[in-house]
PDB file of N, CA, C and O in Angstrom, chain B, residues numbered from 101:
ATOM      1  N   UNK B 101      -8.809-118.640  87.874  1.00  0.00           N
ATOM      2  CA  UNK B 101      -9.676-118.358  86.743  1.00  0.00           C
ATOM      3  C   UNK B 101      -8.942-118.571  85.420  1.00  0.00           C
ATOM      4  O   UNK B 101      -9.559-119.139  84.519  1.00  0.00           O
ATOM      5  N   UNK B 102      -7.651-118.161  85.210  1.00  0.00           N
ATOM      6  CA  UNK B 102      -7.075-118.265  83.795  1.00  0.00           C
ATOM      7  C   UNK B 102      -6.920-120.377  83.668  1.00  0.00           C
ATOM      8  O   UNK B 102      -6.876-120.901  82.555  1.00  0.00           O
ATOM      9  N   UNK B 103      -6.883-120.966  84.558  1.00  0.00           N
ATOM     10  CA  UNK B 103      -6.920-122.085  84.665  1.00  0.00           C
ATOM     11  C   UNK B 103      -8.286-122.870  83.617  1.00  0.00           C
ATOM     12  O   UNK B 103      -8.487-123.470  82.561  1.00  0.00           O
ATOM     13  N   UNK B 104      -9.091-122.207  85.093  1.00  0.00           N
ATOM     14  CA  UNK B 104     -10.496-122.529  83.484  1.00  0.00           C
ATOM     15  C   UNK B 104     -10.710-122.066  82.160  1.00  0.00           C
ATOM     16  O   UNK B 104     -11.452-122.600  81.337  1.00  0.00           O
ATOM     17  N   UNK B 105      -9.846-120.785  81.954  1.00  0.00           N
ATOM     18  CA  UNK B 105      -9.916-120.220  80.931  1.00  0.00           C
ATOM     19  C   UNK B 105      -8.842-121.338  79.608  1.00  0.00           C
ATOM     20  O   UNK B 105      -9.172-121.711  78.482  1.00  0.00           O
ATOM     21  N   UNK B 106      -7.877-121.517  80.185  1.00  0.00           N
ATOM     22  CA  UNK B 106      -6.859-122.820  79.546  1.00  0.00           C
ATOM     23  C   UNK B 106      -7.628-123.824  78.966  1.00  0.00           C
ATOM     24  O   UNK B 106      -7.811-124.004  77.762  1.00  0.00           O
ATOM     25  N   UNK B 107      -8.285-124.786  80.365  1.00  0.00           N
ATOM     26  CA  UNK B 107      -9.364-125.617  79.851  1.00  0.00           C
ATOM     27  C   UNK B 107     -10.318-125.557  79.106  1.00  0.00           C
ATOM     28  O   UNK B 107     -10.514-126.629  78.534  1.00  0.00           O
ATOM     29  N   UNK B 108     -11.231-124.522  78.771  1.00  0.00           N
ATOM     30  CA  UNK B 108     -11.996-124.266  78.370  1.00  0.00           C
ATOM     31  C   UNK B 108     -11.479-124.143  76.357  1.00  0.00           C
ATOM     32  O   UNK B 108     -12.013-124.592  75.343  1.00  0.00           O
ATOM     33  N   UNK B 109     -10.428-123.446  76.563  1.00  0.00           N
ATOM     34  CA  UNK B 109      -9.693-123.078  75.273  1.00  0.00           C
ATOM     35  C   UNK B 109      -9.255-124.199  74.561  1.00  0.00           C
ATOM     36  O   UNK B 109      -9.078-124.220  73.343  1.00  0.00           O
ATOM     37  N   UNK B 110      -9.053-125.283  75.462  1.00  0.00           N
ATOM     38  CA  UNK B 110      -8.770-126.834  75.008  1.00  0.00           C
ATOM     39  C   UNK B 110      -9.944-127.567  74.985  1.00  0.00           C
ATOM     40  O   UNK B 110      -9.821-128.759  74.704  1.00  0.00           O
ATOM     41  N   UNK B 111     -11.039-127.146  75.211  1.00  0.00           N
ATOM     42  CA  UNK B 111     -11.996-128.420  75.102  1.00  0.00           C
ATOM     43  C   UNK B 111     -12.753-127.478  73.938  1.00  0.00           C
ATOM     44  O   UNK B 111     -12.858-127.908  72.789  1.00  0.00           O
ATOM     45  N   UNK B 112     -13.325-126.028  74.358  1.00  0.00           N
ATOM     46  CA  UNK B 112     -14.265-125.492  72.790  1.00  0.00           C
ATOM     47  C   UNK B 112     -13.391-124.269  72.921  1.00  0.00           C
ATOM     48  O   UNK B 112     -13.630-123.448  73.806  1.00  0.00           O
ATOM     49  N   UNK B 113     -12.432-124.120  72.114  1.00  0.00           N
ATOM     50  CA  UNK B 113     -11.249-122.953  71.764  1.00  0.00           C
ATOM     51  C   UNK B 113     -12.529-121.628  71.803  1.00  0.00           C
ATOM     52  O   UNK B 113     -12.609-121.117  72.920  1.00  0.00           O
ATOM     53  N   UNK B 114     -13.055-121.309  71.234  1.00  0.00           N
ATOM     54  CA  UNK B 114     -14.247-119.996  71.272  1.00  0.00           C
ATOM     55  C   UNK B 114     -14.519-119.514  72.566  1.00  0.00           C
ATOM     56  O   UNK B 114     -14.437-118.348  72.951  1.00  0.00           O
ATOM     57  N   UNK B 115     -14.871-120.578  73.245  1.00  0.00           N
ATOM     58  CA  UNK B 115     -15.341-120.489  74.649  1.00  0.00           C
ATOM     59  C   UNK B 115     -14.514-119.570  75.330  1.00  0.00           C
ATOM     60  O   UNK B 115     -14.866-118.464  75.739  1.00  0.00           O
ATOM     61  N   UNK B 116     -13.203-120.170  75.448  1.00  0.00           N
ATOM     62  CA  UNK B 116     -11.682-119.629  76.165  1.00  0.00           C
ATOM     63  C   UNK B 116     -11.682-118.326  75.772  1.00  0.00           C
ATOM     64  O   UNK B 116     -11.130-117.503  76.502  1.00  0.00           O
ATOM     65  N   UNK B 117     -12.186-117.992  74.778  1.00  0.00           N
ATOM     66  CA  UNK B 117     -11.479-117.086  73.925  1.00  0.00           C
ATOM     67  C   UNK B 117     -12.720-115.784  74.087  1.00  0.00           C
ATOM     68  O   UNK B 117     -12.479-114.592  73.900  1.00  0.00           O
ATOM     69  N   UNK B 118     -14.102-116.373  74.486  1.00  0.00           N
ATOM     70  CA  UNK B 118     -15.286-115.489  74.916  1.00  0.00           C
ATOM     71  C   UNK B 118     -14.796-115.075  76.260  1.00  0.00           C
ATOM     72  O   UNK B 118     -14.750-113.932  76.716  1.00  0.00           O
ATOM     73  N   UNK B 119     -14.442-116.189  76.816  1.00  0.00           N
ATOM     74  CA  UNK B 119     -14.378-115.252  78.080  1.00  0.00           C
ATOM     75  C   UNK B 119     -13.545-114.488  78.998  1.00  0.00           C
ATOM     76  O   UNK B 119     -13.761-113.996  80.105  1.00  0.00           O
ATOM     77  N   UNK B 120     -12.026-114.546  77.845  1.00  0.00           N
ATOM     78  CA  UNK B 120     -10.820-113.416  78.066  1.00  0.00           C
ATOM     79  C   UNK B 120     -11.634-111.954  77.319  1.00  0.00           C
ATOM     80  O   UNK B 120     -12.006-110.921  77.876  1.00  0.00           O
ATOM     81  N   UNK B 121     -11.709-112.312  76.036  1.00  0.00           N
ATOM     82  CA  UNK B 121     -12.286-111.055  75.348  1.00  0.00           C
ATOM     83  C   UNK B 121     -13.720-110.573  75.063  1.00  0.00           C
ATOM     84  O   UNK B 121     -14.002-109.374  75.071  1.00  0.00           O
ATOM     85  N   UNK B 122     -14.413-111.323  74.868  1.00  0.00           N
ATOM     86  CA  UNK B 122     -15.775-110.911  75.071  1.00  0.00           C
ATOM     87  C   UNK B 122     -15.769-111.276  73.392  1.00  0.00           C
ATOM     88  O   UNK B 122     -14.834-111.823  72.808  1.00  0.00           O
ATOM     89  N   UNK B 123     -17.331-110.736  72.641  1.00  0.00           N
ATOM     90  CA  UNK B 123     -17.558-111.216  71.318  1.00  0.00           C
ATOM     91  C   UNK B 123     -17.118-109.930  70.691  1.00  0.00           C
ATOM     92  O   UNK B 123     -17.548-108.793  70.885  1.00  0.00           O
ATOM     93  N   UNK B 124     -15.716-110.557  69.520  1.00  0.00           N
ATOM     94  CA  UNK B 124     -15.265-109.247  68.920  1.00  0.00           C
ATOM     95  C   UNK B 124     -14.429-109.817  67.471  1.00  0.00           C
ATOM     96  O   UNK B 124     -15.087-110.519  66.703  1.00  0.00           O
ATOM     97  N   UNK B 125     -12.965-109.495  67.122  1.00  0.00           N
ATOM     98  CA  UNK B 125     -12.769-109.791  65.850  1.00  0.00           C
ATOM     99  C   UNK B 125     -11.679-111.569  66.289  1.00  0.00           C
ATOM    100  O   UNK B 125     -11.704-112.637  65.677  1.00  0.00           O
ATOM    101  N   UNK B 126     -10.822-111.150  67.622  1.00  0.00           N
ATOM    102  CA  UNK B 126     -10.717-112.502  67.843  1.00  0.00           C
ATOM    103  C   UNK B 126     -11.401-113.844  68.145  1.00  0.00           C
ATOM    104  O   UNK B 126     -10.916-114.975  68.126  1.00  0.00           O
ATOM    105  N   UNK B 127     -12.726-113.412  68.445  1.00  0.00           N
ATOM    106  CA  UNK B 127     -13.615-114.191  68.822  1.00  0.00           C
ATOM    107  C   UNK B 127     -14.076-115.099  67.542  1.00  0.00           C
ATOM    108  O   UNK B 127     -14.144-116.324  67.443  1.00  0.00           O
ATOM    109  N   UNK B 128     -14.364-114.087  66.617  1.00  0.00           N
ATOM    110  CA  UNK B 128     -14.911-114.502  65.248  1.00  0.00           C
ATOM    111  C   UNK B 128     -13.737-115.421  64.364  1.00  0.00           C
ATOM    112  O   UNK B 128     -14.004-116.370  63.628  1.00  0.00           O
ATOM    113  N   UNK B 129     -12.666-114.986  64.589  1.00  0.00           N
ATOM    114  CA  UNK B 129     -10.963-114.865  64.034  1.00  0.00           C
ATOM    115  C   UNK B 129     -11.071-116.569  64.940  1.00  0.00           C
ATOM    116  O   UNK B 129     -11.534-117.447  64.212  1.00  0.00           O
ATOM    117  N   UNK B 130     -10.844-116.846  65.804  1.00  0.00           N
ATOM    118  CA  UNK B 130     -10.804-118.184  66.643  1.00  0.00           C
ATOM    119  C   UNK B 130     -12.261-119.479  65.986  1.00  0.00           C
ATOM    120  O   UNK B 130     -11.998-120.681  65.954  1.00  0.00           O
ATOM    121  N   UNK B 131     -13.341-119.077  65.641  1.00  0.00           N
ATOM    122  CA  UNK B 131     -14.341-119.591  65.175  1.00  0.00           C
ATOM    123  C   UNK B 131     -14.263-120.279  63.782  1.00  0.00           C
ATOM    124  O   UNK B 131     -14.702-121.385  63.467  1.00  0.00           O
ATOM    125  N   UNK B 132     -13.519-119.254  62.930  1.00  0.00           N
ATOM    126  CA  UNK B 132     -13.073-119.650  61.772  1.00  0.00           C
ATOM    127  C   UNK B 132     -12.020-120.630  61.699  1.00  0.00           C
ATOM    128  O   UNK B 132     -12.037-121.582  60.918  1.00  0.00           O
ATOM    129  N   UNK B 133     -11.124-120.386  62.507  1.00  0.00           N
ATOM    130  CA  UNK B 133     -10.131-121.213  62.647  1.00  0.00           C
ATOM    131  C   UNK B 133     -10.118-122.772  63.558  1.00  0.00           C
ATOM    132  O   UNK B 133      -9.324-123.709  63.643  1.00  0.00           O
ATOM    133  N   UNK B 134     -11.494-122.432  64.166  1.00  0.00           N
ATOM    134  CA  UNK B 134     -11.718-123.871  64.899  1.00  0.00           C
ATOM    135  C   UNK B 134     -12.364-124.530  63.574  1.00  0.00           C
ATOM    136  O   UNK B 134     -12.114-125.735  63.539  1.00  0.00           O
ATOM    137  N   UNK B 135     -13.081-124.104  62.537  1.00  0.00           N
ATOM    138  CA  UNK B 135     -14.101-124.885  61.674  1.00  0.00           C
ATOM    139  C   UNK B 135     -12.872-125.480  60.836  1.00  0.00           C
ATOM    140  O   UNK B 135     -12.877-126.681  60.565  1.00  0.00           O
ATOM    141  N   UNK B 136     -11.666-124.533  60.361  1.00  0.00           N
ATOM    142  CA  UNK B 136     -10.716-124.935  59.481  1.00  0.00           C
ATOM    143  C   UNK B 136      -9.671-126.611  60.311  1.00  0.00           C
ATOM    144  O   UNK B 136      -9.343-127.750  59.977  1.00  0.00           O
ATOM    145  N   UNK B 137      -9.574-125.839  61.289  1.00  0.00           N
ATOM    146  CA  UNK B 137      -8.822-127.088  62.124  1.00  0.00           C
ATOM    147  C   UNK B 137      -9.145-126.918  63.135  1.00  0.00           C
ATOM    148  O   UNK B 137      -9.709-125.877  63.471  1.00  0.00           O
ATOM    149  N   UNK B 138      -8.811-128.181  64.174  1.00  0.00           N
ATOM    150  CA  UNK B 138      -9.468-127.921  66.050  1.00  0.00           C
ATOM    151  C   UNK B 138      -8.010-127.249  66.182  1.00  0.00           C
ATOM    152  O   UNK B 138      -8.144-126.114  66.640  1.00  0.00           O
ATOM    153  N   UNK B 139      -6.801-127.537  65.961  1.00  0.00           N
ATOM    154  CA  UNK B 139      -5.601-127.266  66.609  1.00  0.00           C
ATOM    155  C   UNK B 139      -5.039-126.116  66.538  1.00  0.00           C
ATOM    156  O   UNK B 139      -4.459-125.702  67.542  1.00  0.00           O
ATOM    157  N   UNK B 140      -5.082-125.053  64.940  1.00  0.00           N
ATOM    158  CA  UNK B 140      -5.375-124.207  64.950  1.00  0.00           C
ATOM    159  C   UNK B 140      -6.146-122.688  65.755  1.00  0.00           C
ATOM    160  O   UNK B 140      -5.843-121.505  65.916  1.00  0.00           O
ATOM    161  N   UNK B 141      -7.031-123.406  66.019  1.00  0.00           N
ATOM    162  CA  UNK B 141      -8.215-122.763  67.136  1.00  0.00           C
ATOM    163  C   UNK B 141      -7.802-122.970  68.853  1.00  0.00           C
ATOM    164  O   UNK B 141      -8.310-122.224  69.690  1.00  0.00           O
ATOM    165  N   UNK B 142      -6.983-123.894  69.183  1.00  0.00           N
ATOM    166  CA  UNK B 142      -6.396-124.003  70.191  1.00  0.00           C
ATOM    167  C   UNK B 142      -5.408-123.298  70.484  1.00  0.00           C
ATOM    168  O   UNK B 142      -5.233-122.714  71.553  1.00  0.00           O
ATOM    169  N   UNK B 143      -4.580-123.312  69.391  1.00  0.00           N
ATOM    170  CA  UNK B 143      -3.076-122.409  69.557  1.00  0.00           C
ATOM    171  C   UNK B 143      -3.552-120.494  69.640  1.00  0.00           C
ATOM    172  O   UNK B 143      -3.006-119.440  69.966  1.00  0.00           O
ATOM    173  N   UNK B 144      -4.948-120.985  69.093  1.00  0.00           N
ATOM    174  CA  UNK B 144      -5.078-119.044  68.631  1.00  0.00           C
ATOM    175  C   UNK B 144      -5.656-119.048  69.755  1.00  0.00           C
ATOM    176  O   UNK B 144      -5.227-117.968  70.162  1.00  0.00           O
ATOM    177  N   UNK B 145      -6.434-119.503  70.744  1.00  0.00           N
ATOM    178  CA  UNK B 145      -7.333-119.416  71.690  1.00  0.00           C
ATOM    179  C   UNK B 145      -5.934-119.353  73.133  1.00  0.00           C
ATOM    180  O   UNK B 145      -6.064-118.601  74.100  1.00  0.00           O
ATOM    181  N   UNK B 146      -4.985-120.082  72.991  1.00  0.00           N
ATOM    182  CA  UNK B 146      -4.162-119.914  74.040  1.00  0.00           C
ATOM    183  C   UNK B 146      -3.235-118.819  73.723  1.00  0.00           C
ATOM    184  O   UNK B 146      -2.517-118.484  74.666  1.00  0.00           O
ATOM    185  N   UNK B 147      -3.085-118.201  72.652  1.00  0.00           N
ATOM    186  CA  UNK B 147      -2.349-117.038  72.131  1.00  0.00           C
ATOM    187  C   UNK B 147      -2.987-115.705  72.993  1.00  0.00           C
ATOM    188  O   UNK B 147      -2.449-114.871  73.721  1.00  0.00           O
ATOM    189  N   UNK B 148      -4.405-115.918  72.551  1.00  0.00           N
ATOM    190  CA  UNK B 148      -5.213-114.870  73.239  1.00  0.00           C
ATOM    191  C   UNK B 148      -5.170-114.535  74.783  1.00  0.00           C
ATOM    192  O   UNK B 148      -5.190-113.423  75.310  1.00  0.00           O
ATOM    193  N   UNK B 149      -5.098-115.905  75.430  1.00  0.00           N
ATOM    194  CA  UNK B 149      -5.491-115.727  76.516  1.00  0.00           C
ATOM    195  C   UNK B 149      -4.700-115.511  77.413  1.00  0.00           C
ATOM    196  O   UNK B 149      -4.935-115.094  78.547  1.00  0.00           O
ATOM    197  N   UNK B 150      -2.886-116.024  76.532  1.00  0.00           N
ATOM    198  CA  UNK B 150      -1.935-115.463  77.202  1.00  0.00           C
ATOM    199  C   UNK B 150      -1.697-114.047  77.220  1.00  0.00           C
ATOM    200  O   UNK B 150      -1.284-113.412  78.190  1.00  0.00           O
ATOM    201  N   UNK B 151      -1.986-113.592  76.079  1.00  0.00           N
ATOM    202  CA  UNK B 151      -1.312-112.171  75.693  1.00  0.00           C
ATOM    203  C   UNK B 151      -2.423-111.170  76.562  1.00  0.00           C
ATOM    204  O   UNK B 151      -2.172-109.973  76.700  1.00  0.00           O
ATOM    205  N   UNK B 152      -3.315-111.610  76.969  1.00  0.00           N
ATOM    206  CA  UNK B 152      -4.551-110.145  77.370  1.00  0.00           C
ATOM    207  C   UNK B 152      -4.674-110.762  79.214  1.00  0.00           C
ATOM    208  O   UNK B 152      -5.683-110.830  79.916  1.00  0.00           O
ATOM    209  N   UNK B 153      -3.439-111.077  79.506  1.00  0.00           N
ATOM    210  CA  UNK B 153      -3.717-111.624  80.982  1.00  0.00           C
ATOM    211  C   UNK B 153      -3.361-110.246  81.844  1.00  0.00           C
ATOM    212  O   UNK B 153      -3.453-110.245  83.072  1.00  0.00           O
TER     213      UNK B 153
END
């Protein structure tokens, strides 16, 4: 599962990031940061998903 969660974080960073944490301030926090940059939103989306494993 954290596998798809990886992928997912690399193809729509939010996604990855919905479905370690659910809809909350990282969720929103990752959204902003995908609109500012995609790569940004990747690094924060794999940040997340490492740290809450």
């Amino acid at each position: 599962m954290e596998l798809l969660k990886i992928i997912m974080a690399i193809i729509l960073p939010p996604v990855g990031v919905f479905f370690q944490v659910g809809i909350g301030m990282h969720f929103w926090l990752n959204i902003l940061l995908t609109l500012l940059g995609y790569i940004p939103g990747i690094v924060h989306a794999i940040w997340v998903i490492a740290k809450n494993k």
